[in-house]
C-alpha positions as CSV (number, residue, x, y, z in Angstrom):
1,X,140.6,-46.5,141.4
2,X,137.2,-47.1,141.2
3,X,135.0,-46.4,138.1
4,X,132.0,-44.7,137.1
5,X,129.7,-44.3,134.5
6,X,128.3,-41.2,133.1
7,X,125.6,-41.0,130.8
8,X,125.8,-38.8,127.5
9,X,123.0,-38.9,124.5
10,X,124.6,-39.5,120.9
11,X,123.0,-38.9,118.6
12,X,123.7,-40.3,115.1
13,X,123.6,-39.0,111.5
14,X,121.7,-41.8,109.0
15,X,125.0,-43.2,108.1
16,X,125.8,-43.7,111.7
17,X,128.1,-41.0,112.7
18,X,127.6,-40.0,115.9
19,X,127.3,-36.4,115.7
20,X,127.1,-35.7,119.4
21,X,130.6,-34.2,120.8
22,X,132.1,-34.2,124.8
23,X,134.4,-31.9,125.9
24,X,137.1,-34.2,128.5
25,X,139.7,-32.8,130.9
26,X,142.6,-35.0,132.9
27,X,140.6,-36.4,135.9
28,X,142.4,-34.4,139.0
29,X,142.9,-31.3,136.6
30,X,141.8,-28.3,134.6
31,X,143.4,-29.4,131.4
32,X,142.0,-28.9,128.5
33,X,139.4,-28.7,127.0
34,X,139.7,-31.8,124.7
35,X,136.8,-31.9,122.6
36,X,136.0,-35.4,121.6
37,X,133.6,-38.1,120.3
38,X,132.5,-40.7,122.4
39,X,132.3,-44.2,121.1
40,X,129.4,-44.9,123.8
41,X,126.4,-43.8,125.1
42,X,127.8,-45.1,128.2
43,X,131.7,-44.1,129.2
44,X,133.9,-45.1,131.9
45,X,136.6,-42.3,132.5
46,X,139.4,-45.5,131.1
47,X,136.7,-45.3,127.8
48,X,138.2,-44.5,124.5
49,X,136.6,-41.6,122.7
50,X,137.7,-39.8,119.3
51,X,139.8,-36.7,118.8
52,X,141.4,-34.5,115.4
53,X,144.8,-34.6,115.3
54,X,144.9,-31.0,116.5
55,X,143.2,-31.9,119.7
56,X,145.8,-35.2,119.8
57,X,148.7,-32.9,119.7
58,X,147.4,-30.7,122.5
59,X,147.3,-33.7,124.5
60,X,150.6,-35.1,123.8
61,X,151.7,-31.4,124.6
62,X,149.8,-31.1,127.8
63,X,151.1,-34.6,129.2
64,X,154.6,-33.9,128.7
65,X,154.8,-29.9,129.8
66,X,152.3,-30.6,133.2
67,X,153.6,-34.6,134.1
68,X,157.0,-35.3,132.9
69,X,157.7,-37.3,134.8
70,X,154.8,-40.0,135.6
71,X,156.6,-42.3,133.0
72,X,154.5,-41.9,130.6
73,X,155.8,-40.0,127.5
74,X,153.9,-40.3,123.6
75,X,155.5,-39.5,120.1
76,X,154.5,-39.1,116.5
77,X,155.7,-41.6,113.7
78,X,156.3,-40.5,110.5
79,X,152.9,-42.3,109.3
80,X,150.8,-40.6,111.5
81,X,150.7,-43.2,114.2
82,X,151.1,-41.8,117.8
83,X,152.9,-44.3,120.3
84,X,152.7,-44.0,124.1
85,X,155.3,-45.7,126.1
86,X,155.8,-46.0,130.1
87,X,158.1,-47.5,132.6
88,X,157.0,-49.9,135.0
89,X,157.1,-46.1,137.7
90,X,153.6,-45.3,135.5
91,X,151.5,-48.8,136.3
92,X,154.0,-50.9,137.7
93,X,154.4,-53.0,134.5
94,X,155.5,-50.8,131.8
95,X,154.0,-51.1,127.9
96,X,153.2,-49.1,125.0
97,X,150.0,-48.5,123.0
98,X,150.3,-47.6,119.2
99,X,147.3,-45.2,118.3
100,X,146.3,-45.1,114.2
101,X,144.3,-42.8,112.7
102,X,141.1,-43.8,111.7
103,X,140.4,-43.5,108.2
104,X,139.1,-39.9,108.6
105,X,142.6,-39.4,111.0
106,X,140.7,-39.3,114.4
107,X,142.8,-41.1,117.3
108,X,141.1,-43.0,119.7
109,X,142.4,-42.7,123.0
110,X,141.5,-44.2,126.4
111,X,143.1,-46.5,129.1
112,X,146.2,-44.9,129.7
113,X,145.0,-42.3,132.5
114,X,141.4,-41.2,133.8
115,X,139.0,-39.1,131.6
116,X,136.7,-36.5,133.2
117,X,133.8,-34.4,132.3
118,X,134.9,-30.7,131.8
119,X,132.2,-29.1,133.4
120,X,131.1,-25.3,134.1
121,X,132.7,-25.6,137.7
122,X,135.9,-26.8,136.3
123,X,138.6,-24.2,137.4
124,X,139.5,-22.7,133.9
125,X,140.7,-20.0,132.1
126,X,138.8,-17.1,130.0
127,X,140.6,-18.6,126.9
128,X,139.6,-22.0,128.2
129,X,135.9,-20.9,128.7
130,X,135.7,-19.3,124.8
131,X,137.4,-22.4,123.6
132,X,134.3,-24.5,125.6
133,X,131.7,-22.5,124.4
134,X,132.2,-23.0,120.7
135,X,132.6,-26.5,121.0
136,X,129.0,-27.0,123.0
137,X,127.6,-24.3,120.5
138,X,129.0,-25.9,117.7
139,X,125.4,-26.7,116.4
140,X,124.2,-23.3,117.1
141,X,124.7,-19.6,115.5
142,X,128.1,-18.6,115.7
143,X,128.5,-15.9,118.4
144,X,131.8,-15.0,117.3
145,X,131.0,-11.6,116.2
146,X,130.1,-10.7,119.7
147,X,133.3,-11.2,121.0
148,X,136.7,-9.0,120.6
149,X,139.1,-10.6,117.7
150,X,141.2,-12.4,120.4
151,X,138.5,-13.9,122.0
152,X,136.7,-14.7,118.6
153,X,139.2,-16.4,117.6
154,X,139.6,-18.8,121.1
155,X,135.6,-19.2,120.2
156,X,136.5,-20.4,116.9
157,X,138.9,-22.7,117.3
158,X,136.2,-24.7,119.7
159,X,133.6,-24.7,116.9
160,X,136.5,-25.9,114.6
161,X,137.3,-28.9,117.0
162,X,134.1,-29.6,116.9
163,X,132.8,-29.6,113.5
164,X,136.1,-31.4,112.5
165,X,135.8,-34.4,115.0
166,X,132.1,-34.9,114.0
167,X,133.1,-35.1,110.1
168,X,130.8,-32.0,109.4
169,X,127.9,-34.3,108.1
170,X,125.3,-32.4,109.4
171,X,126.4,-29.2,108.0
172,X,125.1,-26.5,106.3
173,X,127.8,-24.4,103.8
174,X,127.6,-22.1,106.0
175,X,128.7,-23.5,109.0
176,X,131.6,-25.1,107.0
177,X,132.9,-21.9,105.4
178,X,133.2,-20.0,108.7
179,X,134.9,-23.0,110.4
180,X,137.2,-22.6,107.0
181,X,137.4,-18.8,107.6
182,X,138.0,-19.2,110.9
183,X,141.4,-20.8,110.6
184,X,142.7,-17.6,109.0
185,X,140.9,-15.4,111.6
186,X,138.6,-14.4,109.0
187,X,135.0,-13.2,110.3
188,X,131.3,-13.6,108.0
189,X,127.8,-12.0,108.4
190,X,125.1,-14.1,107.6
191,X,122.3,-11.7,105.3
192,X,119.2,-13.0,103.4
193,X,116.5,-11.6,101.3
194,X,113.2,-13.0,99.8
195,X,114.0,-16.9,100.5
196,X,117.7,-16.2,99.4
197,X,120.8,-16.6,102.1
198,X,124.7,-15.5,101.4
199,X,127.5,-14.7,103.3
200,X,129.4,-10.9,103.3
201,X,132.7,-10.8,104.4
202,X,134.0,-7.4,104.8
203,X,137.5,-6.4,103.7
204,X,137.9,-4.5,107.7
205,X,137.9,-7.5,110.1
206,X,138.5,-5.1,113.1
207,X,135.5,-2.7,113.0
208,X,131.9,-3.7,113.3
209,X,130.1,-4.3,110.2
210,X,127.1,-3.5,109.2
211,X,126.6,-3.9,105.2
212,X,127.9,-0.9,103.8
213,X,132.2,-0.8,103.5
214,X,133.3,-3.1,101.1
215,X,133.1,-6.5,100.6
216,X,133.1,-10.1,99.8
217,X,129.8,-12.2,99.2
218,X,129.9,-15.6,99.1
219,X,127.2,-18.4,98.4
220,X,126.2,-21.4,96.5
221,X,124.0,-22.5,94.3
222,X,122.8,-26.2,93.5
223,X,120.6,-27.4,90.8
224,X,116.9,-28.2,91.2
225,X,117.4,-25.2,94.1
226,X,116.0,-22.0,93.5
227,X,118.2,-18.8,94.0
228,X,120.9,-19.1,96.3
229,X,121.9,-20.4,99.8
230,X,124.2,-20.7,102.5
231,X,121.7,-22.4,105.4
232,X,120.5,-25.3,103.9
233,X,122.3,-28.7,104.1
234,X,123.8,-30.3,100.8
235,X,122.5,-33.7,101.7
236,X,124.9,-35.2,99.0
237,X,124.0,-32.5,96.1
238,X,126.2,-31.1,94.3
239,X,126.5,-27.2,93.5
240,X,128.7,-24.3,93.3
241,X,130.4,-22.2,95.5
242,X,130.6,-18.5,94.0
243,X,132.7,-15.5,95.8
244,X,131.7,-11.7,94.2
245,X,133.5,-8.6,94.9
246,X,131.7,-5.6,96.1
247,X,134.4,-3.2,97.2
248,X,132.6,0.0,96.2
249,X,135.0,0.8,93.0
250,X,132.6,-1.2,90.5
251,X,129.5,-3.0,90.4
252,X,129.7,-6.6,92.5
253,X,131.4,-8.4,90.2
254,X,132.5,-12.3,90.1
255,X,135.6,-13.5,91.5
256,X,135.6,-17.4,92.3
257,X,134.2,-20.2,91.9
258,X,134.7,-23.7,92.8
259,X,133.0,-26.8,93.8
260,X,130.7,-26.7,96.7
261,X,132.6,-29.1,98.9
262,X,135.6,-27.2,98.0
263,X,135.7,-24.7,101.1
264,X,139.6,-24.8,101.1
265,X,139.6,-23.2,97.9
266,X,136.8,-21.0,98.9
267,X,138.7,-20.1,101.7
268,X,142.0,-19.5,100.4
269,X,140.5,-17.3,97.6
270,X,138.8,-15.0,100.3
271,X,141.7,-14.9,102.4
272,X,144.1,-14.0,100.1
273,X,141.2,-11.7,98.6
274,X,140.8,-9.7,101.8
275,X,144.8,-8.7,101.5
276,X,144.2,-7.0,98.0
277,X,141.1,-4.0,98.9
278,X,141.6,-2.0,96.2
279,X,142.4,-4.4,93.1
């Protein structure tokens, strides 16, 4: 097979990250889409490139439901390691390749089969399209409210992939806590007033929103920052995550708190939170 080179711009964050992400299908088919990190301005489709361990299990999964039977099969070790093995019917020769995660648990895979480019003319599914579209607008303002909850939540998982693969350096709280939120299927609306940003998460996920049911608001607050925020990159500060309950029975009142690169805990509290309306 012969190869070529494509050409992708990656950025990189000051402590050389690179922030830029590549969504990859199987050359020859529409699986997929893997969202990735290339190790390379310049790839080869044998090139290695980054993936979570979420996209790593799709993978595995996609090889050995759609090719069985190429001689190429993969499995997880107990350590987290992921070992491909193949018979001499794969390459003529036979081998295996043990994959370790990297010390953030991204697997770098390449040379075992041909990457491609998923590209708008790929055939693809609708959820395959949603999935695409977060990842490339991973960077951007989270369209999910503009889709149906079964389609938000295809959308989400590609801006999870995404912000997970690239480490989340260059990310606001914001974008963090809705890639948090999104795991549950949990929904935010971003408001603001006079130089001040938060987050509202209403207690209905399945109607549209628009300030007035009741409520979660979330935000944080950092010293040396005035008021509060939710846009604005930490850039290694520290601060406060701070969820109030406004469910129209009380005043808004406080009801977690935690550190501000706690979103897990954020999260959790929210999502458990949005079960309970009425305590």
């Amino acid at each position: 097979m012969t190869s070529t080179t494509a050409t992708v711009t990656v950025p990189r964050h000051e402590t050389g990250e690179r922030l830029s992400i590549q969504l990859f299908t199987v050359e020859g088919t529409s699986l997929g889409p893997y969202v990735a990190l290339p190790l390379s301005s310049v790839w080869t489709p044998y090139s290695g490139h980054l993936f979570t361990r979420q996209t790593a299990e799709k993978i595995v999964a996609d090889l050995h439901r759609e090719d069985a039977d190429c001689g190429l099969s993969a499995a997880w070790g107990d350590d987290g390691a992921l070992t491909f093995t193949w018979t001499d019917a794969y390459d003529g020769e036979g081998g295996s390749q043990v994959i370790r995660p990297d010390a953030y648990g991204r697997y770098e895979i390449g040379d075992l089969w041909a990457w491609d480019e998923w590209r708008e003319e790929t055939p693809q599914t609708q959820a395959q399209r949603l999935i695409a579209a977060g990842a490339w607008e991973y960077r951007g303002a989270d369209r999910s409210l503009l889709f149906p909850p079964a389609a938000a939540a295809l959308y989400a998982m590609g801006r999870v992939e995404a912000h997970r693969v690239t480490l989340h350096l260059d990310d606001a709280p914001e974008v963090r806590m809705r890639a948090a939120l999104a795991e549950y299927g949990i929904s935010a609306v971003t408001d603001t007033d006079c130089g001040n940003t938060w987050l509202e998460i209403p207690f209905d996920q399945d109607s549209d929103y628009d300030g007035g049911g009741a409520h979660l608001v979330a935000y944080v607050e950092a010293p040396g920052t005035e008021g509060v925020f939710v846009d604005e990159p930490m850039n290694g500060r520290r601060g406060t995550w701070t969820v109030n309950i406004a469910d129209g029975n009380r005043p808004e009142r406080l009801g977690f708190t935690c550190d501000a690169d706690d979103f897990a805990a954020a999260a959790d509290f929210i999502a458990d939170r949005l079960t309970r309306p009425t305590d």
